[in-house]
PDB file of N, CA, C, O and CB in Angstrom:
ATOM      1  N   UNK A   1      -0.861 -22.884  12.689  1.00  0.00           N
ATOM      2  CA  UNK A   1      -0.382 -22.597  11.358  1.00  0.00           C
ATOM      3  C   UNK A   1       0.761 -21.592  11.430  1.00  0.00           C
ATOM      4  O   UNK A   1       0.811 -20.570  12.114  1.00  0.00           O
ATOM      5  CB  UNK A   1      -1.520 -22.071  10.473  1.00  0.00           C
ATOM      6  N   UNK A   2       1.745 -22.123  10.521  1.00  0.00           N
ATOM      7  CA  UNK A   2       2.998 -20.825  10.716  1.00  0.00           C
ATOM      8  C   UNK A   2       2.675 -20.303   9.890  1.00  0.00           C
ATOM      9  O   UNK A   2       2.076 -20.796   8.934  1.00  0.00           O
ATOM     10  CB  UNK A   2       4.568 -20.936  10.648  1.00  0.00           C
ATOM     11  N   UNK A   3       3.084 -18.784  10.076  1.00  0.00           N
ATOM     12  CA  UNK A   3       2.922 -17.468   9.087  1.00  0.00           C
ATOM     13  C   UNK A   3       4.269 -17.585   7.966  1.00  0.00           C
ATOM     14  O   UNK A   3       5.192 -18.391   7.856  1.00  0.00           O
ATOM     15  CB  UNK A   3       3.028 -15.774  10.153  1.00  0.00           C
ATOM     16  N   UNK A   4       3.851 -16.302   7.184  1.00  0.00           N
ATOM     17  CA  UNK A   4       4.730 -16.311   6.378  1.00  0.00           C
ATOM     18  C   UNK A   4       6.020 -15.328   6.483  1.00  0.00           C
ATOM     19  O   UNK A   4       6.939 -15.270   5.665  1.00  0.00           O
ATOM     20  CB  UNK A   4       4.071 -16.187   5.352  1.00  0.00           C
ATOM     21  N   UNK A   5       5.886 -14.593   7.637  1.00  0.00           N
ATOM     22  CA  UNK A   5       6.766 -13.343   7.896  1.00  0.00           C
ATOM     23  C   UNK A   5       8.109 -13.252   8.067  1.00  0.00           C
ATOM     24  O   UNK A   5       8.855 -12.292   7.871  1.00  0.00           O
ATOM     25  CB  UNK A   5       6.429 -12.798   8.882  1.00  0.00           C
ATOM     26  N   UNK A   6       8.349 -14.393   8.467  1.00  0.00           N
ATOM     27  CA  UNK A   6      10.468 -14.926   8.921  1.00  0.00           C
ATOM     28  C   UNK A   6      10.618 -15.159   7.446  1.00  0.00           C
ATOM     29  O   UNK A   6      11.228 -14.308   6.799  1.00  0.00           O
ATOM     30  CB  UNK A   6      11.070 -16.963  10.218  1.00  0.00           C
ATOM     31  N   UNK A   7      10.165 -16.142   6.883  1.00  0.00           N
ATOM     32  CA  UNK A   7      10.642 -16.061   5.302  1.00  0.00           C
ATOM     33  C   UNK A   7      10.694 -14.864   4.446  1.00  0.00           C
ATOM     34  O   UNK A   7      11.535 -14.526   3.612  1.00  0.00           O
ATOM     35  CB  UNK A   7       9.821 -16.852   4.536  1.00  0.00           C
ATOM     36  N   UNK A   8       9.553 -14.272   4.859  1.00  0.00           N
ATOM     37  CA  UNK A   8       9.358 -12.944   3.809  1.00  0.00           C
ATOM     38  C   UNK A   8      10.446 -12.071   4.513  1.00  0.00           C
ATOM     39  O   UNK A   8      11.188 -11.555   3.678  1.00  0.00           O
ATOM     40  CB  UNK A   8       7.579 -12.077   3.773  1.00  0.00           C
ATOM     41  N   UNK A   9      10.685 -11.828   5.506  1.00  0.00           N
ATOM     42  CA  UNK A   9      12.049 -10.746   6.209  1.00  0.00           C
ATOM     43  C   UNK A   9      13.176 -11.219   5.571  1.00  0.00           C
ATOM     44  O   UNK A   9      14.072 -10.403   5.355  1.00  0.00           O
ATOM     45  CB  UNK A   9      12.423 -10.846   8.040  1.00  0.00           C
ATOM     46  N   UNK A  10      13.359 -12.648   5.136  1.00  0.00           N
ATOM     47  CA  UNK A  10      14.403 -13.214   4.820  1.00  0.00           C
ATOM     48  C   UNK A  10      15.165 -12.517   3.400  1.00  0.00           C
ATOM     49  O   UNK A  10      16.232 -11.966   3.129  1.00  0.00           O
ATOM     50  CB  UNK A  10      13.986 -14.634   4.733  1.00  0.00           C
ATOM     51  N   UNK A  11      13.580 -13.022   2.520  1.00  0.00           N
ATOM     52  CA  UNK A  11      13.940 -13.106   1.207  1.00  0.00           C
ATOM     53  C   UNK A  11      14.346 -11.359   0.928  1.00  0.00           C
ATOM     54  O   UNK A  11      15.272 -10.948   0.229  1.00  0.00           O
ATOM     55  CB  UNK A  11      12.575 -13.845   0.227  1.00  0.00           C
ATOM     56  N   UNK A  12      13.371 -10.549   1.685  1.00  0.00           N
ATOM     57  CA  UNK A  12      13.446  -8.952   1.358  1.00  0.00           C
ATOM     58  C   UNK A  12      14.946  -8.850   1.777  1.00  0.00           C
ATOM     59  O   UNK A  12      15.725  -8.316   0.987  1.00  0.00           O
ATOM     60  CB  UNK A  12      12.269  -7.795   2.339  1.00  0.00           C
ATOM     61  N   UNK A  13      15.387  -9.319   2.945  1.00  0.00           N
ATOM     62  CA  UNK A  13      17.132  -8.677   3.376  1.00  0.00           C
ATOM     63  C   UNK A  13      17.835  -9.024   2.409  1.00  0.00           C
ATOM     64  O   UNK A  13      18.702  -8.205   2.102  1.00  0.00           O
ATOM     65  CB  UNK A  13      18.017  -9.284   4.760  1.00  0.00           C
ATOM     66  N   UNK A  14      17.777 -10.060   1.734  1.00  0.00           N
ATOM     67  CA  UNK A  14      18.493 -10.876   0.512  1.00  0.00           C
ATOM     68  C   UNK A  14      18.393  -9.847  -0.115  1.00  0.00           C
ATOM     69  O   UNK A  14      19.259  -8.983   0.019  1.00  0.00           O
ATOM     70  CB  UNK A  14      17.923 -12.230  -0.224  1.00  0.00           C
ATOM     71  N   UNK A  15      17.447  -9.684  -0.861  1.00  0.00           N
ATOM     72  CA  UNK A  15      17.258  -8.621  -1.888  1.00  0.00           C
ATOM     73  C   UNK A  15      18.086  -7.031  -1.486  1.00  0.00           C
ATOM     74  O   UNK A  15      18.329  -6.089  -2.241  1.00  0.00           O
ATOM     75  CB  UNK A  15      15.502  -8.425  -2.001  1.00  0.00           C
ATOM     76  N   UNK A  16      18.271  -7.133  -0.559  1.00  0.00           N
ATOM     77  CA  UNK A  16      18.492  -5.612  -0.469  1.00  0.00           C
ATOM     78  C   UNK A  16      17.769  -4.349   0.436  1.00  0.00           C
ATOM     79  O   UNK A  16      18.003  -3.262   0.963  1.00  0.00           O
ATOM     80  CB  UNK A  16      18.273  -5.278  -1.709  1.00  0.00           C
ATOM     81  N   UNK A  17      17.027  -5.058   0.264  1.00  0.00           N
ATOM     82  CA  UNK A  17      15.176  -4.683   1.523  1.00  0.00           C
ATOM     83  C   UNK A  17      15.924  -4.135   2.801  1.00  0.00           C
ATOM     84  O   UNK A  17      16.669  -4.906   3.405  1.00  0.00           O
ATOM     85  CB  UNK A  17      13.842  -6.694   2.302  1.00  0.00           C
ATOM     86  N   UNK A  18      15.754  -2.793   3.254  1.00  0.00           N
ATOM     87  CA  UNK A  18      16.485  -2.494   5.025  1.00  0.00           C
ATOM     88  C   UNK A  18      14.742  -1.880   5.561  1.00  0.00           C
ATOM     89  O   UNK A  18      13.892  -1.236   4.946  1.00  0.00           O
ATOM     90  CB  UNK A  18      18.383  -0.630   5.177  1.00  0.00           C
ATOM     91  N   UNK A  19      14.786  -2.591   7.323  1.00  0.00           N
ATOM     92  CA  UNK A  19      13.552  -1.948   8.161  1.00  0.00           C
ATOM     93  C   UNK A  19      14.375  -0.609   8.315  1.00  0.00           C
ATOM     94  O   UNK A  19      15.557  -0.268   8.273  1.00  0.00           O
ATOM     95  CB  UNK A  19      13.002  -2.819   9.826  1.00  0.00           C
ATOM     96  N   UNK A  20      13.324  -0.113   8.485  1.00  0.00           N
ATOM     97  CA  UNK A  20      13.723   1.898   8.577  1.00  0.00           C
ATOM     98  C   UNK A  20      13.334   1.903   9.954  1.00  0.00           C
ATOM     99  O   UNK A  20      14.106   2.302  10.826  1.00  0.00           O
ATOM    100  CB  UNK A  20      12.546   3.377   7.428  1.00  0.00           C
ATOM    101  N   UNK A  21      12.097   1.452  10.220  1.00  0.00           N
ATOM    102  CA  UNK A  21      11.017   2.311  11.468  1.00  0.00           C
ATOM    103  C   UNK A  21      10.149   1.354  11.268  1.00  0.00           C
ATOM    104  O   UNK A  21       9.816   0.714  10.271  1.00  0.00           O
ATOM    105  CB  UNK A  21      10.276   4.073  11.248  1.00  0.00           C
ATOM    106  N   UNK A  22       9.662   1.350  12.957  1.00  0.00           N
ATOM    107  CA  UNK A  22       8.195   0.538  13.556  1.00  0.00           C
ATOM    108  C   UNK A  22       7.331   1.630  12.872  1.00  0.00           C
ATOM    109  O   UNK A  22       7.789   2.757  12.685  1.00  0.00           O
ATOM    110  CB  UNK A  22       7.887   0.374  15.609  1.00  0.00           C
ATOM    111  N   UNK A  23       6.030   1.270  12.489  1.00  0.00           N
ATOM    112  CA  UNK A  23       4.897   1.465  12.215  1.00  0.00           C
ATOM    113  C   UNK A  23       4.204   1.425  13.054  1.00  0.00           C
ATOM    114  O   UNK A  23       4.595   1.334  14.217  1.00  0.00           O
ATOM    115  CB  UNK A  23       4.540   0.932  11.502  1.00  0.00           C
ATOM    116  N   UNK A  24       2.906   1.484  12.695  1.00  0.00           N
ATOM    117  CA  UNK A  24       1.533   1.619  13.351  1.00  0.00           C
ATOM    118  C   UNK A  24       1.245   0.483  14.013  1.00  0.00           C
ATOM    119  O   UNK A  24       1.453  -0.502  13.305  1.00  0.00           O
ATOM    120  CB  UNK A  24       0.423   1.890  12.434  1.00  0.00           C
ATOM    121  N   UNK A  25       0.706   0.141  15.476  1.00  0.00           N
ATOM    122  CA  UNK A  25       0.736  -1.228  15.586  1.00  0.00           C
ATOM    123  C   UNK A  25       1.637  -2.001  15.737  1.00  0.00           C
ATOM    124  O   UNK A  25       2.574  -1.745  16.493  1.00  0.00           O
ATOM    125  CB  UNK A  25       0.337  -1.642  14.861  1.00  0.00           C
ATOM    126  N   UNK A  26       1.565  -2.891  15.187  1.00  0.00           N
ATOM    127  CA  UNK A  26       2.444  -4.004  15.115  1.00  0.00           C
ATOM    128  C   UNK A  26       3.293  -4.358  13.537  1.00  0.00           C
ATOM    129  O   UNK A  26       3.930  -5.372  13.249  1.00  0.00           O
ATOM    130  CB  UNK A  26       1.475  -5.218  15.558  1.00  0.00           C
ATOM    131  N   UNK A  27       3.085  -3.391  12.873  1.00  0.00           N
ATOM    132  CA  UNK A  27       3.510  -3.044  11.149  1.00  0.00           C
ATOM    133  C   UNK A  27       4.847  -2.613  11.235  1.00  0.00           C
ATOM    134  O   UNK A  27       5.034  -1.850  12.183  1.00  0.00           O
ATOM    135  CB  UNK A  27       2.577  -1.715  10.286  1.00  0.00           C
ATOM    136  N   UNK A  28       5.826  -2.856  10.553  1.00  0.00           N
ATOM    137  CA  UNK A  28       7.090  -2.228  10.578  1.00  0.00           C
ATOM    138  C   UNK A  28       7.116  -1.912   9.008  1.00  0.00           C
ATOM    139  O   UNK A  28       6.666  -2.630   8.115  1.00  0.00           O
ATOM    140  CB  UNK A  28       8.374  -3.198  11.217  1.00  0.00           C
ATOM    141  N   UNK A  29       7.819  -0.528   8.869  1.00  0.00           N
ATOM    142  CA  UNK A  29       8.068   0.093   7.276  1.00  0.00           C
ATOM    143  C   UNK A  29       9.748  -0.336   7.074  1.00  0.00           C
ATOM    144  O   UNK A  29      10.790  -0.168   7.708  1.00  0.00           O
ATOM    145  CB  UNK A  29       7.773   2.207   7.151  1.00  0.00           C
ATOM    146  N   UNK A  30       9.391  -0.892   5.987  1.00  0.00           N
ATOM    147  CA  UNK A  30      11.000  -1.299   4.950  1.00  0.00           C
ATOM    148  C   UNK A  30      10.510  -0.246   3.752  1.00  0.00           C
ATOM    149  O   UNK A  30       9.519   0.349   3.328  1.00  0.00           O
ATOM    150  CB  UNK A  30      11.259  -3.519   4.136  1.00  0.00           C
ATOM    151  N   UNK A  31      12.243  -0.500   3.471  1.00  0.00           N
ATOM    152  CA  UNK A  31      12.771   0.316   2.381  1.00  0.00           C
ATOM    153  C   UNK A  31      13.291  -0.408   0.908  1.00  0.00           C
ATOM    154  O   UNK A  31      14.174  -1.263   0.982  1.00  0.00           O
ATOM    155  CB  UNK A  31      13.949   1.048   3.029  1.00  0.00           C
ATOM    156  N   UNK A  32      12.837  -0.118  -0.147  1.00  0.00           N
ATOM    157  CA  UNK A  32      13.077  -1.610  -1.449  1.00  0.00           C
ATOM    158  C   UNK A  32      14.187  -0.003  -2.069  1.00  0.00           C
ATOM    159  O   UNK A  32      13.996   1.213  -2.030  1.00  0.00           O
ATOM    160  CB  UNK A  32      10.854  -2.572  -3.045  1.00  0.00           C
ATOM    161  N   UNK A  33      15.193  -0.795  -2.530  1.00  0.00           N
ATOM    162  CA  UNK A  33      16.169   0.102  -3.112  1.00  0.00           C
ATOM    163  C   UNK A  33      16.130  -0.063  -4.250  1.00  0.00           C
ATOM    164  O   UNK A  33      16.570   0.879  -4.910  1.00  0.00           O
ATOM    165  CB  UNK A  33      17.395   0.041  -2.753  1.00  0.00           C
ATOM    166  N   UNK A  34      15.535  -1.462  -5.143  1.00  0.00           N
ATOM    167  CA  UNK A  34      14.733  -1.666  -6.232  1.00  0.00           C
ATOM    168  C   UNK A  34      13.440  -0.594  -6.897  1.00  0.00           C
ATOM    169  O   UNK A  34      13.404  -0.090  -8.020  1.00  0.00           O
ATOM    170  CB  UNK A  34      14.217  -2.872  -5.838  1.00  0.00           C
ATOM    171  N   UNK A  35      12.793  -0.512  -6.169  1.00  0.00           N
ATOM    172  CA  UNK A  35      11.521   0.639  -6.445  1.00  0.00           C
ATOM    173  C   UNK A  35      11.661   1.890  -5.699  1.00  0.00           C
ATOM    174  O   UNK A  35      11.020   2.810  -6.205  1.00  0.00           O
ATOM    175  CB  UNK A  35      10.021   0.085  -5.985  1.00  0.00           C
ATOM    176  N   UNK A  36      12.238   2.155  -4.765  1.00  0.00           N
ATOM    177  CA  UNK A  36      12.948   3.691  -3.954  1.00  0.00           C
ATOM    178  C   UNK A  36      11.061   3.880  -2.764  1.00  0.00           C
ATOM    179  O   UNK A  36      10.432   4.764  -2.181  1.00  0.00           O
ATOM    180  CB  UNK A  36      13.393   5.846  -5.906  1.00  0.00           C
ATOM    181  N   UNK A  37      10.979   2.642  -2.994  1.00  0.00           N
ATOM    182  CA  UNK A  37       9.348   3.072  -2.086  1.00  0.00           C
ATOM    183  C   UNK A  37       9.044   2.367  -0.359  1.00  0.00           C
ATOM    184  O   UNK A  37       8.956   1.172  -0.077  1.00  0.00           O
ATOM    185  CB  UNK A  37       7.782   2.217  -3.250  1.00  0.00           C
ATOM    186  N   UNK A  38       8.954   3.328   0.406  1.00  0.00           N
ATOM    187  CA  UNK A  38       8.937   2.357   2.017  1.00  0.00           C
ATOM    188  C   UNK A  38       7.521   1.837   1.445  1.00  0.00           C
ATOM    189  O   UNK A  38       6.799   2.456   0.662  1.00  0.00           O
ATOM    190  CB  UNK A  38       8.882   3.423   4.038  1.00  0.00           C
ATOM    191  N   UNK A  39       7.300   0.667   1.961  1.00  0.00           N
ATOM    192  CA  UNK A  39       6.288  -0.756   2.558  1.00  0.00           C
ATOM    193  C   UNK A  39       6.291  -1.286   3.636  1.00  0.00           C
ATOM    194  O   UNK A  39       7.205  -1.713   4.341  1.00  0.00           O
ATOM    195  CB  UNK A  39       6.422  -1.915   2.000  1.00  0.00           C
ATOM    196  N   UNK A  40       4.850  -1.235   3.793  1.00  0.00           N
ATOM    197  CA  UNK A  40       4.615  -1.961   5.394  1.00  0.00           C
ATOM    198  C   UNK A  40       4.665  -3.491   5.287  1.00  0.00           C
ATOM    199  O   UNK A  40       4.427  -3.969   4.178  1.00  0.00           O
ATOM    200  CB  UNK A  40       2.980  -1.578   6.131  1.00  0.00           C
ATOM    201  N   UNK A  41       4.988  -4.438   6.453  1.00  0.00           N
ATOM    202  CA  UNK A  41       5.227  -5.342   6.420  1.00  0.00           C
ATOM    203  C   UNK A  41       4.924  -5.705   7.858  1.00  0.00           C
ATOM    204  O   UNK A  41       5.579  -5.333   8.832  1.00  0.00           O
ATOM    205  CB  UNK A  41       6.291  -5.464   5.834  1.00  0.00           C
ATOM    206  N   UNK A  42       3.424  -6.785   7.873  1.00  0.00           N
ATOM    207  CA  UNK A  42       2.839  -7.142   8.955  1.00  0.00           C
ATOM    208  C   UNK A  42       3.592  -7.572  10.064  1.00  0.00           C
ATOM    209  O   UNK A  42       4.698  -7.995   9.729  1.00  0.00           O
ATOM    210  CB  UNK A  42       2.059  -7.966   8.668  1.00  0.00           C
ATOM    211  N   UNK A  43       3.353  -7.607  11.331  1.00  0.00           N
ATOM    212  CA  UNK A  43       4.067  -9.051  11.934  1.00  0.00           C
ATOM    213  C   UNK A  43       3.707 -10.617  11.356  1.00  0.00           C
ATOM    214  O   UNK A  43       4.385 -11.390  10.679  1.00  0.00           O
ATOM    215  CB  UNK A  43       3.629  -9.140  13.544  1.00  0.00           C
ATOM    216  N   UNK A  44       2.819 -10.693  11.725  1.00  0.00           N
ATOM    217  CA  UNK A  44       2.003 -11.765  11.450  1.00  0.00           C
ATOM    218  C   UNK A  44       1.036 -12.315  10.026  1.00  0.00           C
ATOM    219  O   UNK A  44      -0.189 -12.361   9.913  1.00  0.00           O
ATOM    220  CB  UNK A  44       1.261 -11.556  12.407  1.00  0.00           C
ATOM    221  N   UNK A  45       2.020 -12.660   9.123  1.00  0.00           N
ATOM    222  CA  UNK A  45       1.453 -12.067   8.047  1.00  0.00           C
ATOM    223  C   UNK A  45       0.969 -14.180   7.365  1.00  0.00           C
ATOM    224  O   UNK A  45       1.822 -14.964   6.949  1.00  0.00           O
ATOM    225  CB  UNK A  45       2.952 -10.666   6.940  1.00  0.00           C
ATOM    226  N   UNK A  46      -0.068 -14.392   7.452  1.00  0.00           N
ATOM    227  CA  UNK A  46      -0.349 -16.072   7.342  1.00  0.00           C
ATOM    228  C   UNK A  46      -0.866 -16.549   5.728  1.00  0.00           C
ATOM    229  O   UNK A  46      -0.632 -17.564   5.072  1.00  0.00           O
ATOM    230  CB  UNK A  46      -1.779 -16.537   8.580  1.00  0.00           C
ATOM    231  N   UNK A  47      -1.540 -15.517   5.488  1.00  0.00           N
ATOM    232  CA  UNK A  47      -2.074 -15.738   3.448  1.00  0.00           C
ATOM    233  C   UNK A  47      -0.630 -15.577   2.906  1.00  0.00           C
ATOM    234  O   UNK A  47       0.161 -14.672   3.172  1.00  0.00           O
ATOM    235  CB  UNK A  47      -3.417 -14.065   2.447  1.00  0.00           C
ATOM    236  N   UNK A  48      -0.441 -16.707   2.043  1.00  0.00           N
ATOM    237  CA  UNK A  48       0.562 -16.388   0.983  1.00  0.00           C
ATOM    238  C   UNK A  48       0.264 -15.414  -0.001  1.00  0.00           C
ATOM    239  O   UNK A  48       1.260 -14.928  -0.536  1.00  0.00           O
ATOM    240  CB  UNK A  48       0.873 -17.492   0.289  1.00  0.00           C
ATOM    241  N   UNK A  49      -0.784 -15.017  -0.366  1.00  0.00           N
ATOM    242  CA  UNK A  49      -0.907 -13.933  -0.975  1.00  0.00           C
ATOM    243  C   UNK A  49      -0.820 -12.322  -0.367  1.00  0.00           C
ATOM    244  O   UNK A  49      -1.232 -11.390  -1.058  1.00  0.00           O
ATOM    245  CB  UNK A  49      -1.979 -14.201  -1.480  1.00  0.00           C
ATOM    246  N   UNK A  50      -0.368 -12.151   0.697  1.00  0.00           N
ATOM    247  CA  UNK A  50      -0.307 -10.989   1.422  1.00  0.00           C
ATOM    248  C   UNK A  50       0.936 -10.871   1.250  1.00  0.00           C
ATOM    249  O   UNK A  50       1.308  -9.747   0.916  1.00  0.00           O
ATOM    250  CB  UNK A  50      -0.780 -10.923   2.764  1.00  0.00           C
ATOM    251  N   UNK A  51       2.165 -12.122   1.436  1.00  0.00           N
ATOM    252  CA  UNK A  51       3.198 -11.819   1.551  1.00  0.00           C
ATOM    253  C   UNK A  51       3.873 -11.879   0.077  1.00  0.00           C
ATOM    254  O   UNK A  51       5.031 -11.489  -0.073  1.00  0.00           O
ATOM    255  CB  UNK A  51       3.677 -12.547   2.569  1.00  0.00           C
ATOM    256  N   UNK A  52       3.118 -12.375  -0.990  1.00  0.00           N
ATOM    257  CA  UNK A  52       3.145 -12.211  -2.251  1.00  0.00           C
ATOM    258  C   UNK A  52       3.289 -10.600  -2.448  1.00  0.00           C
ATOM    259  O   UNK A  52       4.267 -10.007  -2.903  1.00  0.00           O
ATOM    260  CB  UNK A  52       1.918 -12.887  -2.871  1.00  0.00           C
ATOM    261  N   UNK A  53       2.264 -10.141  -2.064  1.00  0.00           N
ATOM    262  CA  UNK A  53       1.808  -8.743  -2.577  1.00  0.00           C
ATOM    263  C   UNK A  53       2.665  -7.526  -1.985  1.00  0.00           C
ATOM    264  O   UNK A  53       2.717  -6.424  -2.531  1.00  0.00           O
ATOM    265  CB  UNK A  53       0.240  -8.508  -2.168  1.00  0.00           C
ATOM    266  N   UNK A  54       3.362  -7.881  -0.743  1.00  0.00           N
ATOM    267  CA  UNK A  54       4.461  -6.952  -0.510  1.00  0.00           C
ATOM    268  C   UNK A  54       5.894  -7.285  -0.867  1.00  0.00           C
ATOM    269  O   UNK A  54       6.785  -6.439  -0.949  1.00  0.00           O
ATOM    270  CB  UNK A  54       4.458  -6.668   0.803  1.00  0.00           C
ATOM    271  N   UNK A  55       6.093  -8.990  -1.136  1.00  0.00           N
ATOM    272  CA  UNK A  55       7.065  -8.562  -2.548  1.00  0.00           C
ATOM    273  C   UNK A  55       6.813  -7.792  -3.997  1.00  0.00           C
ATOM    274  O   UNK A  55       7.572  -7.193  -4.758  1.00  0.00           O
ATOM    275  CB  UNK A  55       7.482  -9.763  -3.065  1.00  0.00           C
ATOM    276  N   UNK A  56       5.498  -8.066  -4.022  1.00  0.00           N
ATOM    277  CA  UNK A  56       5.209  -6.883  -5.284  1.00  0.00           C
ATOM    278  C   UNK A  56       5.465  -5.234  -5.171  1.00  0.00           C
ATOM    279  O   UNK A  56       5.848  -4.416  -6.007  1.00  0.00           O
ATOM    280  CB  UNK A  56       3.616  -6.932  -5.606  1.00  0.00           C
ATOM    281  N   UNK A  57       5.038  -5.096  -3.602  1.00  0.00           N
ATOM    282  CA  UNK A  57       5.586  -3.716  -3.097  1.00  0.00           C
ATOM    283  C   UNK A  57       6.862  -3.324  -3.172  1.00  0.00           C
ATOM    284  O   UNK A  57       7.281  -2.168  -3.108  1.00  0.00           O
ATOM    285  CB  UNK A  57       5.384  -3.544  -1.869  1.00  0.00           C
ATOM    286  N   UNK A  58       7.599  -4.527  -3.340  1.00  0.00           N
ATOM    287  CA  UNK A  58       9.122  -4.588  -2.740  1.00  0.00           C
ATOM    288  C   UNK A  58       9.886  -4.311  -4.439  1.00  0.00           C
ATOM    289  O   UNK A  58      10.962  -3.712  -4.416  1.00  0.00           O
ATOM    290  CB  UNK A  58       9.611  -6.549  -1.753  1.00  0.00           C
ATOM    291  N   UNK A  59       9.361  -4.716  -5.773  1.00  0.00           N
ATOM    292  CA  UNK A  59       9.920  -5.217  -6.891  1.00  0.00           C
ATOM    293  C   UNK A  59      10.463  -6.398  -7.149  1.00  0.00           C
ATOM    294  O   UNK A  59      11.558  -6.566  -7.686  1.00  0.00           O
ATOM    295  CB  UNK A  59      10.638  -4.594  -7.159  1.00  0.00           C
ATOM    296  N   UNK A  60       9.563  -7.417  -6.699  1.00  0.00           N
ATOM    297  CA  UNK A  60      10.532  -8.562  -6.162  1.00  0.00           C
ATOM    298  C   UNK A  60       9.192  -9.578  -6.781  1.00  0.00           C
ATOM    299  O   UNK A  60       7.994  -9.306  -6.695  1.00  0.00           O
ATOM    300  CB  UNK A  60      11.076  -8.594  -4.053  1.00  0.00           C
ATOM    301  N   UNK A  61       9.817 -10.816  -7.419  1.00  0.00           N
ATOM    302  CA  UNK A  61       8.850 -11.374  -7.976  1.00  0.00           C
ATOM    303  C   UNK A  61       8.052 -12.626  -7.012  1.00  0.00           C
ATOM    304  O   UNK A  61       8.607 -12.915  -5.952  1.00  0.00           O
ATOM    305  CB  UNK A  61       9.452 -11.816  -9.259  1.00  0.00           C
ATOM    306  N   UNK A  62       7.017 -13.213  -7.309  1.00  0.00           N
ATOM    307  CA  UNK A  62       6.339 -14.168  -6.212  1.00  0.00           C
ATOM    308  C   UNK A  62       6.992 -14.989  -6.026  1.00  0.00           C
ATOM    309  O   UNK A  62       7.372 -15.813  -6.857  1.00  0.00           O
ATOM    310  CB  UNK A  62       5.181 -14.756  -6.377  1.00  0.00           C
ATOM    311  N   UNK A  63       7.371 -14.917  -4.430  1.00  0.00           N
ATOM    312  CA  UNK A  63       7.756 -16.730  -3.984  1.00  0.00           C
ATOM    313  C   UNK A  63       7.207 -17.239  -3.319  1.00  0.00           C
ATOM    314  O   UNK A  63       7.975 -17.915  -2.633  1.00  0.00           O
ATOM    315  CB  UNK A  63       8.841 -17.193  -3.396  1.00  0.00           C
ATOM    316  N   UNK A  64       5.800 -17.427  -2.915  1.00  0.00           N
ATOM    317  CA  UNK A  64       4.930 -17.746  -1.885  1.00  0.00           C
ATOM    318  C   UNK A  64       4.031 -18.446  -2.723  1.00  0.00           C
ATOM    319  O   UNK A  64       3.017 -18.960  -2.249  1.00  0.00           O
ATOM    320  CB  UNK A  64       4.346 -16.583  -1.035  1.00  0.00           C
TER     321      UNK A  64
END
């Protein structure tokens, strides 16, 4: 099963979305210039609703 994570990196750079810094693990923190708030963002991220929910982190509406 492919994940959802290359799309979701996609749509966030579109938007405006920059990675700052590796995280914990295997987690990398972005930056939404929309909401002024860093979010983690899995590697491996496979529920469409996970990657739903950090466009919600992001200010960014569902595309998953």
């Amino acid at each position: 099963m492919e994940g959802f994570t290359a799309q979701l990196k996609a749509v966030l750079l579109k938007a405006g979305c920059r990675f700052e810094r590796q995280g914990k693990g295997d987690h990398e923190i972005w930056f939404s210039p929309i909401t002024e708030v860093r979010f983690p963002v899995d590697s491996k991220i496979k529920s469409r609703h996970t990657a739903n929910a950090v466009l919600k982190q992001a200010g960014l509406p569902k595309q998953f």
